[in-house]
N, C-alpha and C positions, 0 to 999 in steps of 0.2 A: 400841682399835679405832675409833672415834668419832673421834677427830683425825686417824688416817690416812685414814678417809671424809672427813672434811673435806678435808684438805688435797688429795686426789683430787678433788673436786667443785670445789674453788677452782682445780685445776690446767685441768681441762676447761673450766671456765666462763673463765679467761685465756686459752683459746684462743680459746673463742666470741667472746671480746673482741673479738679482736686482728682480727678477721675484721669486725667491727660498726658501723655509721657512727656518731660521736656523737649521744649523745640517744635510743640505739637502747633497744627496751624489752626488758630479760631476763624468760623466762617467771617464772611466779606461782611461789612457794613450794610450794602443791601440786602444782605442774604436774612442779617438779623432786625433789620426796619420789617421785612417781612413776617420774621417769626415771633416778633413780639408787639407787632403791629404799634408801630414808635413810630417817632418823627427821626430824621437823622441828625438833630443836635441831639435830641435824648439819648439815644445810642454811643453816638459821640463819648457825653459824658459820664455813662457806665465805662466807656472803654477809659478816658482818663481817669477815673477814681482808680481802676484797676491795675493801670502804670503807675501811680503813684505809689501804689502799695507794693509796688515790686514784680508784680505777678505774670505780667506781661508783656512783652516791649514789642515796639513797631520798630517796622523796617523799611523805610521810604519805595516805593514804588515795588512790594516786596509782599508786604504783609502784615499780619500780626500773629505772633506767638508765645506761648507758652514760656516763663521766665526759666531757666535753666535757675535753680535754688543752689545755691552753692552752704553747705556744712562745716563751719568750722571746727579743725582739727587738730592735731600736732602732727606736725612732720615726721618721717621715720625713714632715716636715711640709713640704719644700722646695719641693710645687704651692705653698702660698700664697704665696711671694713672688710668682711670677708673678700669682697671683688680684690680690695684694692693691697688689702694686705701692709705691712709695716711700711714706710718710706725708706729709700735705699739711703738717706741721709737725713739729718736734722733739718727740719724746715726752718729757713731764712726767710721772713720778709723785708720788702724796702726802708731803709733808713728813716729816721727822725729828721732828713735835711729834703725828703721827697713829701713832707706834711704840706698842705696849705694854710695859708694864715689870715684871717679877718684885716682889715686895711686898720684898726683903733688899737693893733700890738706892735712894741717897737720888734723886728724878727732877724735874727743871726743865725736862723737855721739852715736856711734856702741854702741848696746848693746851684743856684743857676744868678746869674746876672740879673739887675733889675732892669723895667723895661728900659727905661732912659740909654742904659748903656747899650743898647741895640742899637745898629743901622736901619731904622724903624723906616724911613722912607724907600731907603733900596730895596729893601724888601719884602715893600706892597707894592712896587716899579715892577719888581721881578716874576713875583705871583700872577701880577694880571698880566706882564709880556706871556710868561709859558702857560695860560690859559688859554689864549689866544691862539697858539701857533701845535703844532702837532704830536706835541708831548702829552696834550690833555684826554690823545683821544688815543695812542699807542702804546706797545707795550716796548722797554728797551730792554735790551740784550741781558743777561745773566749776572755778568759780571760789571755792567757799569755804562753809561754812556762815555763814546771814547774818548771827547771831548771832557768830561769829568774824570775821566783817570789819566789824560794827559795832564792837566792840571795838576792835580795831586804829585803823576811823577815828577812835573818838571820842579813843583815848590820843594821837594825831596831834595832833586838832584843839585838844583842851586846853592845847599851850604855843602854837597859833594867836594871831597876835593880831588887836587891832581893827582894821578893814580888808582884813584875808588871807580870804580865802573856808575854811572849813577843808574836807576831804575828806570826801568821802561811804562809806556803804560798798561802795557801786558802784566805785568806786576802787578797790578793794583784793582784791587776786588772794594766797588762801593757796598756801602752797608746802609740798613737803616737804623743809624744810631752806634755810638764805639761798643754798646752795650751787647748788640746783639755778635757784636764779633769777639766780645770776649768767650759767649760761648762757645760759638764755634772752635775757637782757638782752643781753649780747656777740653772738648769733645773729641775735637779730630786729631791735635796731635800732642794731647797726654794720655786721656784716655780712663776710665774708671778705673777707681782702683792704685792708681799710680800717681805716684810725688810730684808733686807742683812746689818749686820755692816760692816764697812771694814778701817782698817787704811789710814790715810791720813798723808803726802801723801804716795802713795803706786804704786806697778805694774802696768803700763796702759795695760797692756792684762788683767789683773784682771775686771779694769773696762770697759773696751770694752769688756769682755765677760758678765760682770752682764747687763749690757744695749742690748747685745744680747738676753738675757734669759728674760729680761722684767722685770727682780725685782729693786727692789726700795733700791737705795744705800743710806746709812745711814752714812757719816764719824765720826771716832770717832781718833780725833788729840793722833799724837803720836810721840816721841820724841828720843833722844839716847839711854836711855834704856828701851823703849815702852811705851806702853800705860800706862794712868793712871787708876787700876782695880778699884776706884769708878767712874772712870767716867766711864768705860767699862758699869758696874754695873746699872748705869743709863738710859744706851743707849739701855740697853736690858728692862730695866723696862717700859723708856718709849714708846717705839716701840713696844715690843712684838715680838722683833728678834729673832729667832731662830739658828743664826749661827751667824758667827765671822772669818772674813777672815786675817790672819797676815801673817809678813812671821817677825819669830822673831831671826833667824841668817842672818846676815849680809843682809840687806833688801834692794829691790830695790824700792827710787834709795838713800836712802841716808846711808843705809852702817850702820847704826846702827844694836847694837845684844842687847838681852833683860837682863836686868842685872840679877844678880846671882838670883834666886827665884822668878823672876816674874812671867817665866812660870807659875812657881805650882799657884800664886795668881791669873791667869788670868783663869787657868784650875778650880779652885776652882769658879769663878765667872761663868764660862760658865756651871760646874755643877750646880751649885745652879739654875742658871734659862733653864735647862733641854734644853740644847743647842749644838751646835756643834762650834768646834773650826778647820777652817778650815789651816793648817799649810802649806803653801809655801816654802820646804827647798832649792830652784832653785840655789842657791848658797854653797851644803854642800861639795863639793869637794875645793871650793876656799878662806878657813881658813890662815889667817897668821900672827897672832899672838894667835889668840885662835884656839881650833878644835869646831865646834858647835856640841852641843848635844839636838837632837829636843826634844820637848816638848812633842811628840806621844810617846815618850820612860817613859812618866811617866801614859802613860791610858790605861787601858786593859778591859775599861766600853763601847767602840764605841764614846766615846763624841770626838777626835780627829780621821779626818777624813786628811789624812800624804800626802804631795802633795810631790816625787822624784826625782827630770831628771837628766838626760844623757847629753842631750842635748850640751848645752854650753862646759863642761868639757870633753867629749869624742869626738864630733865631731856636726853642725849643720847640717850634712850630713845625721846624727845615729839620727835620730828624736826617742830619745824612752824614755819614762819616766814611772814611775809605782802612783797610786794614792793604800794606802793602810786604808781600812775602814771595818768595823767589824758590822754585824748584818743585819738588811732588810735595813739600808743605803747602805749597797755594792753589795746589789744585785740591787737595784734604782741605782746605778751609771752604771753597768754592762747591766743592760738592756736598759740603754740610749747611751751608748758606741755602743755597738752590733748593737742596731737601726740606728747609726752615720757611722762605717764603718767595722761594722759585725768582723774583727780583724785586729789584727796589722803587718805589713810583719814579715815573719817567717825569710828572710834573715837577714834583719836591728835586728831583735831581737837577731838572732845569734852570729852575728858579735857583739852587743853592751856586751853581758855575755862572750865573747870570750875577749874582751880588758880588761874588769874591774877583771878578771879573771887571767890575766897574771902578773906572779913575777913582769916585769916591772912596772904596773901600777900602784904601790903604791912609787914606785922609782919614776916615772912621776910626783908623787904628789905632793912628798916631795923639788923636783926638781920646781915646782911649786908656791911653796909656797915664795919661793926665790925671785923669777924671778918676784911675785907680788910685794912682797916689797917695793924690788928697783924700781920698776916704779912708786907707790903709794908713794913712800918717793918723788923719781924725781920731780912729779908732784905738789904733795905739796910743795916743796921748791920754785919752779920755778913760781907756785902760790902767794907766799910769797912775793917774791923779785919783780917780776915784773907784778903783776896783786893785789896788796895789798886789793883791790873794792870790790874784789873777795875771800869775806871772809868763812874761811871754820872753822866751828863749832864743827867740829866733822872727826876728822881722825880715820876712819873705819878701824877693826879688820880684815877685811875680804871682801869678795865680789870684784867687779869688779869696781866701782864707786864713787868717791867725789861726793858731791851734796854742792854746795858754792850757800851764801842769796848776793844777788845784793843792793847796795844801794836802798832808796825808792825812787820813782818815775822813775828808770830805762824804758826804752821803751825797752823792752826785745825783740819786734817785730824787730822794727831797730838795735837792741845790733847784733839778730843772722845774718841780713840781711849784715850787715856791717862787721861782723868779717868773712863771707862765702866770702862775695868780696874779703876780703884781705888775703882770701885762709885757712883760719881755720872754721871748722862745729862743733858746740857746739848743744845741745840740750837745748829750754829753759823748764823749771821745769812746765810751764803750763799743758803740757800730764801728771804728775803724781798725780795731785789731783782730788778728785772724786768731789768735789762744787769749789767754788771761791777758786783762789789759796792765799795760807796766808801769799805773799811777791812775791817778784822779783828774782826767784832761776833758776840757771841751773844746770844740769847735767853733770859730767865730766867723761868719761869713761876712766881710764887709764889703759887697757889691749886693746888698741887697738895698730894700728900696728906703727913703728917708733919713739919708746922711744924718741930716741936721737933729736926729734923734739920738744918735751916737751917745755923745753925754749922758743923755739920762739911761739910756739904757746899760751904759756903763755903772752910772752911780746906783741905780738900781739892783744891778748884780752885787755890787758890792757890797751895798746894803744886805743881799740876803745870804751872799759868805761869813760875813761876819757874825750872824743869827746863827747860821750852817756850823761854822766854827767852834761857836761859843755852846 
């Protein structure tokens, strides 16, 4: 008797529905014990048959109401072309080495350290000190905590020599991330429209940031020990460039550093045509055979304009880098920063002068440099032996990355496609050129995680050059 009440009270109440604007409110439990002269389990269970079905939903201490019925449709987003009109450039998105990757592939793509190679304890030490203390709950200054851009100046000014003025910590504007200061840098003092030089190949954030900003990239070919300063020379005459983007220790992606004096000849070419030298040190913590010493430690005119991070070497969690620049360019970078996200979290800044800070962290470093090594020798050998195709030009000093030229005519498309199938992810070298790439190159990241995979992952790619080839 009890479910045929029910199902009667749920049959009247789907009419009342049917009749109800969404969101409509059905009477109270007691209102309908009364009008249908029920018990209140009966009621009850007319009201759950009726949620079941969709038609109604409760709201704890609230009500019940009318299901809002939602219609499946297709989207029609076609106003914004009109809104939004052409793009003022080619849209770029993020690289093939910003993928994630399942833990059962061997992976060369990554471009960030594996976690092992992190100071993983100072760095949970560090988070919980600046949670603690008054960084978690304020906001800091614009330009940086002083305490973190005296840092920064003074690690500048220490390969400073005698007679260079070294930088101040006025100088130095924190960032969250070198990424976000590339923009700024390409926004405020190139400017839409106007010639950016920029090695090639070179950092695909670098040129996804210039094509952001709307200037006009210019490559100027560069090799194991950089650029060539008449062609540089050139490239500034005949453009009318005003800056020069490199990154001249251990470069991503191909790991070359600038031989002994180029610096100064490359710094001497960018004075000469009253320019700026934009410096990339994104790699200066990950030295191992050489320590680099940037090229800002020889200016104290503003002409270099010193890009820092954190980043990679501290944690990708610790987004914090410093851009250091001298004169009305750092106040143009600063006011496009502030505009961008007003400042940087005073926590993440805490924690990042709290780890580079501590006795351990140069213990970290040095413990680091080792541990690159062996994996950069690993990977070369394993290279060697069973991917021979896969020629590598240049065993880098430093940095994170082999960069190996592919035979000609490679299908790089199907190279990566086929060697992902067979459980390795390689990066092909097409994201790192700013025009037409100047061969068939990939990218090999060997700080990524499971060394001991190396070999096959080697003998794997070669394996599928050979198929590639043939």
């Amino acid at each position: 008797m009890n479910n045929d009440s029910s199902s009667r009270i749920a049959m009247r109440l789907r009419e009342w529905i049917a009749g109800a604007a969404p969101g409509a409110r059905l009477p109270s439990t007691r209102s309908l014990v009364a009008e249908y002269q029920a018990s209140p389990v009966t009621v009850q269970k007319a009201l759950q048959t009726l949620t079941t079905q969709g038609l109604i939903e409760s709201r704890p201490g609230v009500g019940t109401f009318v299901r809002a019925v939602r219609t499946a449709r297709p989207s029609d987003y076609g106003w914004q072309t009109a809104a939004l009109g052409s793009p003022r450039a080619p849209l770029r998105y993020a690289a093939a080495a910003m993928r994630s990757a399942p833990n059962d592939v061997i992976a060369f793509h990554s471009g960030y350290p594996d976690r092992e190679l992190l100071p993983e304890r100072l760095v949970r030490a560090a988070l919980t000190r600046a949670a603690r203390g008054d960084a978690a709950l304020s906001r800091p200054p614009a330009a940086g905590l002083p305490e973190l851009q005296s840092w920064f100046a003074h690690e500048l000014g220490a390969s400073t020599p005698v007679g260079v003025t070294p930088p101040t910590p006025s100088d130095v504007i924190v960032l969250p991330g070198s990424q976000s200061g590339l923009s700024s840098i390409f926004s405020a003092l190139v400017g839409r429209g106007q010639p950016l030089l920029i090695e090639s190949p070179t950092y695909w954030g670098a040129i996804l940031a210039a094509a952001q900003a709307g200037v006009r990239v210019v490559p100027v070919p560069s090799g194991p020990d950089g650029p060539d300063p008449q062609e540089l020379s050139r490239a500034f005459e005949e453009t009318g460039a005003r800056m020069f983007y490199a990154q001249p220790n251990y470069a991503n992606p191909t790991g070359a550093q600038w031989a002994p004096g180029r610096g100064e000849q490359v710094l001497d070419v960018v004075r000469a045509n009253g320019a700026f030298l934009v410096e990339d040190d994104w790699a200066h913590d990950f030295g191992i055979t050489t320590t680099p010493v940037p090229v800002a430690a020889h200016d104290d005119s503003g002409h270099v304009v010193y890009l820092r991070s954190l980043t990679k070497s501290v944690s990708p969690a610790i987004r914090i880098a410093a851009v250091i620049a001298r004169g009305p360019a750092r106040e143009r970078i600063l006011a496009d920063r502030s505009a961008e996200t007003m400042y940087v979290s005073g926590l993440l800044q805490t924690a990042a002068l709290d780890v580079v800070t501590q006795p351990g962290w140069q213990t970290h470093l040095r413990g680091l440099r080792l541990q690159l090594q062996a994996r950069r020798d690993l990977l070369v050998t394993s290279l060697r032996e069973h991917a021979p195709r896969a020629h590598i030009t240049h065993v880098p000093k430093g940095g994170l990355n082999l960069w190996a030229r592919l035979p000609d005519g490679t299908d790089l498309e199907r190279l990566v496609r086929d060697c992902e199938t067979a459980g390795v992810i390689i990066a092909a070298g097409t994201d790192w050129f700013p025009a037409e790439p100047a061969g068939p190159f990939i990218r090999l990241n060997y700080a990524g995680p499971n060394p001991g995979a190396f070999p096959e992952g080697a003998r794997i790619l070669g394996a599928v050059l050979e198929r590639n080839s043939g």
